[in-house]
N, C-alpha and C positions, 0 to 999 in steps of 0.2 A: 504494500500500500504506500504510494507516493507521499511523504512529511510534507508536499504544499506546493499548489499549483500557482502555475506562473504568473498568474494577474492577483491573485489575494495576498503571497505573500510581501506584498510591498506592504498592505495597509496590517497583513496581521505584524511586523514588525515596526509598527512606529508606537504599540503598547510600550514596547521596553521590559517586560519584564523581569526581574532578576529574583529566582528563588533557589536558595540553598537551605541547609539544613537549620533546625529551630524546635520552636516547642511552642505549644497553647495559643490563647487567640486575643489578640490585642483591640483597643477601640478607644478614642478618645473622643474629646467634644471635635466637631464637624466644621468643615470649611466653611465659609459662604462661596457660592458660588459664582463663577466667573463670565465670562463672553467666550461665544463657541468652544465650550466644550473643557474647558482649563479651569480651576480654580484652584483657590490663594490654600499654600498649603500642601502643594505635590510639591515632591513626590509623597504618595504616602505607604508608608512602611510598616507591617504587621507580622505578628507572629502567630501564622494559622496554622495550626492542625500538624505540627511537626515539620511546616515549608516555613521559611521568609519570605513575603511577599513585597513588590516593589510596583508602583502602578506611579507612574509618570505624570498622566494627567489625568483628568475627571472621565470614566469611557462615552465613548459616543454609540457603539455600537455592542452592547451588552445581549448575554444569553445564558438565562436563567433555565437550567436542565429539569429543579425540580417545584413541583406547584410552591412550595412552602418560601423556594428562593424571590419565584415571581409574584406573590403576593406582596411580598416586605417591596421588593423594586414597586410595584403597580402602584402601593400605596403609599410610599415616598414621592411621586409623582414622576415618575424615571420612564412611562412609555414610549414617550418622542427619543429616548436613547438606549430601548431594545427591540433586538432583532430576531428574537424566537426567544419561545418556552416550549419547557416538554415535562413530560412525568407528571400526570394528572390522574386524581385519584376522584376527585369532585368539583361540580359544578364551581365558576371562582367565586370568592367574598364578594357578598353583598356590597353594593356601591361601588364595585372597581370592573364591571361588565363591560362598560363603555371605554374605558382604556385597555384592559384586556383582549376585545375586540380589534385594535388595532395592531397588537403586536401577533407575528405570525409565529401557528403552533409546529413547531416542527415533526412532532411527532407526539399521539397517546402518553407511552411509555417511551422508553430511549431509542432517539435518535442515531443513527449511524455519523460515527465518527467524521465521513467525509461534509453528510449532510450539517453539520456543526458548522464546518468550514466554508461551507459555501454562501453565509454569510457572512464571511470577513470579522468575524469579532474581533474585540477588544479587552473583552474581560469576561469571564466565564466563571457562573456562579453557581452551586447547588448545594443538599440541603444534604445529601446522604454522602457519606466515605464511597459506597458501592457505586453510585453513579459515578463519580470521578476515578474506578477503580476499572479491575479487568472482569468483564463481563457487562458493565456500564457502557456508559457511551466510550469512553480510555480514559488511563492512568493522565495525571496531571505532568506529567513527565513529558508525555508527547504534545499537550496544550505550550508548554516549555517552551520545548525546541524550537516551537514558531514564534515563540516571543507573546506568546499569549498568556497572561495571568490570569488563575486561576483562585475563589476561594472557599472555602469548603464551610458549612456550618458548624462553628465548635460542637453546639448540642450532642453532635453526633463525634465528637472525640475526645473531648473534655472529661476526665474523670473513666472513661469507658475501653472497652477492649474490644477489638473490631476484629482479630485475628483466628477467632473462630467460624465454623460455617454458617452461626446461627445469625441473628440479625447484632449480636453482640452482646457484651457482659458491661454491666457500670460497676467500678467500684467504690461508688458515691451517688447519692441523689442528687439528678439534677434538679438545677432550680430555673427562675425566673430572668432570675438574672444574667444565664446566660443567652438566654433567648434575647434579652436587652441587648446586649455583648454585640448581637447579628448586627442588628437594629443599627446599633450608632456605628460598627465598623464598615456597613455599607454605606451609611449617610456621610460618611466621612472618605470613602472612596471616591464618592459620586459629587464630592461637597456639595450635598443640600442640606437643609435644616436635619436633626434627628429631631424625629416623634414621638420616642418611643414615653414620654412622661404621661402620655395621658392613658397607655396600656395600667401604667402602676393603678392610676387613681383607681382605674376601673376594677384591677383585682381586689384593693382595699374595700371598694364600696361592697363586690359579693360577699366577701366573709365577714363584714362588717357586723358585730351580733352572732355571730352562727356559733350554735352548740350544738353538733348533731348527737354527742354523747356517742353510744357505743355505735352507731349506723357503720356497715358494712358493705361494700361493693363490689363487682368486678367490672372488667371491662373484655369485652371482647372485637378483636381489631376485623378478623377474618376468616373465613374458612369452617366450613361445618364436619369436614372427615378430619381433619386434625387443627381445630380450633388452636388460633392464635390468641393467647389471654395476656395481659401487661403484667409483668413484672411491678419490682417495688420501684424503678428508681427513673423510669421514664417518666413523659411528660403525663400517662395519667397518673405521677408521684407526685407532681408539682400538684395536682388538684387533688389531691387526696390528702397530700403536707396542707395546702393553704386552708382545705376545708375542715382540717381531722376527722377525716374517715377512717376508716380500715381497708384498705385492699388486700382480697381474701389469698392475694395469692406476694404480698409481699416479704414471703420467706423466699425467691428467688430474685435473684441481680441479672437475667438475665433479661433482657430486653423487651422480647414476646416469644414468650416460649409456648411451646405447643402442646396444651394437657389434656389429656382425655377427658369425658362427659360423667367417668364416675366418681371421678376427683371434684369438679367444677358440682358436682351435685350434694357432695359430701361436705363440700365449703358450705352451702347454703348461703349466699349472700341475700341481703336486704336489696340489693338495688343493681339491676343489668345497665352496664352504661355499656350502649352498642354501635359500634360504626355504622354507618349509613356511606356501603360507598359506591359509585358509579361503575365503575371499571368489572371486568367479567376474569379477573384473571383467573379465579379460585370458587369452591359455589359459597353461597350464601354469603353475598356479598352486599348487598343494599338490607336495609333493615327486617323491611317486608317481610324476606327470603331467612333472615335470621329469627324472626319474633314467627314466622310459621313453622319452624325448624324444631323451634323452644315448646312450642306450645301440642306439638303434636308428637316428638320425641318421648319415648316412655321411660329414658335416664332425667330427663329433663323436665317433665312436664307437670310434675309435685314438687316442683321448688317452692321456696317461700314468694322468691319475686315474680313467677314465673303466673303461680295462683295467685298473684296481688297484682298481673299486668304491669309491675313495678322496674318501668324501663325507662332510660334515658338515650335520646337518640342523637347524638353526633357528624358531623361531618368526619371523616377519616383525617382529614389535616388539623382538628382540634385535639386529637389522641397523640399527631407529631407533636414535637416541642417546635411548635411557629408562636405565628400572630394568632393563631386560633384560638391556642393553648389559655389563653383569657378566655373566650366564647365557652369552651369546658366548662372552667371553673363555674362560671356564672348562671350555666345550664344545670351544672351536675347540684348546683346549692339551691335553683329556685326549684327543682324537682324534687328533692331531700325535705323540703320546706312543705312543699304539695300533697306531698307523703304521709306529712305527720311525723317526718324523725327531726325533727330541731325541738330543740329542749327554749 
């Protein structure tokens, strides 16, 4: 496969990028932004995800591989300066339809590597290790060699271990603040305003008050022949830390691990917080498909939440650690409240 055809690579090397080796993921307060495309404050320099990252100027020509990347760009106001998204799990956020409509989708799921390229990017951003990995669209190494910077969402390195086949092990819960981390290291790439202060207020105002006492949950992301359920220390940890619930299955660190139906029955949780998602990779993937699954299964169908219809339904990018990851919290508390478990 040809590293870069003769007409792109002029514009994919005026990125500049320079990455060598590093650790964790930097972010500070954000540029103002400049005239065509430059602003006060490049170059700027980060330490992402075990790369140094070097971006010269503000991009003009950006491409966001996964929904959770393109969300943060759409809603920073960045569509006039990307050129594809990919990896869509759900319909986009509410109020970003009409700029998201503008930017073209390169693919469902990932993109081919060439197809990447044939918009010329400038900076190349996504939400998962895998995507920037082999099996993904490629490794950040060959975005490299063109001079194209790359940056990866801490969420997904921070504290965690990606070196397994599973979707990965944390050896720490993540929190909010790294999701903020994204937020301002992009706004700071791109120098525009960060936003991210008015995410806090809004987590502060759900749990504001909230005592759910002993209430108990789980979450299920996908799949009905080997259900994927959330671990302790993902982002449904962060709503489960900010609300004090119990996640029934927070004796494992691993990411979404896959547990059978006699175990998930045995837990007995108080409350199903369910994906709702679009995409057909796996069965029982939209809600629907999942709450007839529950309700007609005879492992599943004498649960306590199952017999109390005691479901909470989610988008699939509110279960990632994004901008969602608020919409969670704030669903998963006024449902708990709905419920009759707040004390």
């Amino acid at each position: 496969m040809p590293l870069a055809h003769p007409v792109r690579s002029a514009v994919l090397l005026v990125a500049g990028a320079l990455l060598a080796a590093g650790c964790g993921s930097g972010g500070t307060a954000p540029a103002e932004p400049a005239a065509k495309g430059t602003a006060a404050g490049h170059p700027v320099r980060l330490d992402n995800c075990g790369q140094r990252v070097e971006i010269d100027r503000a991009p003009r020509r950006a491409v966001a591989l996964d929904q959770g990347s393109a969300e943060i760009m759409l809603s920073l106001g960045l569509a006039d300066r990307m050129v594809g998204t990919a990896t869509w799990t759900d319909p986009v956020l509410k109020g970003l339809e009409k700029a998201n409509a503008s930017v073209p989708r390169l693919a469902d799921r990932y993109p081919s590597f060439e197809k990447v390229l044939d918009t010329e990017p400038d900076f190349v951003s996504a939400s998962f290790l895998y995507t920037l990995g082999k099996g993904g669209v490629a490794p950040r190494e060959q975005f490299a060699k063109l001079g194209v910077p790359t940056y990866l969402s801490p969420s997904d390195c921070v504290g965690k271990d990606n070196s397994g086949d599973g979707d990965g092990v944390r050896d720490r819960p993540l929190t909010m603040d790294t999701v903020y981390g994204e937020i301002r290291d992009l706004a700071r790439v791109f120098g525009v305003p960060e936003r991210g202060e008015k995410l806090r207020a809004r987590v502060e105002k759900a749990r504001a008050g909230a005592d759910f006492g002993d209430a108990s949950v789980l979450y299920w992301f996908s799949d009905s022949q080997g259900p994927y359920m959330a671990g302790c220390c993902g982002a449904p940890g962060i709503v489960s830390g900010t609300l004090g619930v119990k996640n029934v299955f927070d004796d494992t660190k691993e990411e979404w691990p896959q547990i059978n139906w006699e175990t998930v029955a045995d837990r007995d949780p108080d409350v199903l917080v369910i994906a709702d998602l679009t995409r057909k990779a796996q069965s029982a993937e939209s809600a629907a498909k999942k709450i007839e699954f529950l309700e007609s299964h005879p492992v599943t169908r004498n649960m306590t939440a199952v017999k109390g219809k005691r479901y909470v339904i989610l988008s699939g990018q509110a279960m990632n650690p994004t901008l969602r990851t608020v919409d969670g919290i704030e669903k998963v508390a006024a449902a708990l409240r709905a419920y009759g478990l707040a004390k």
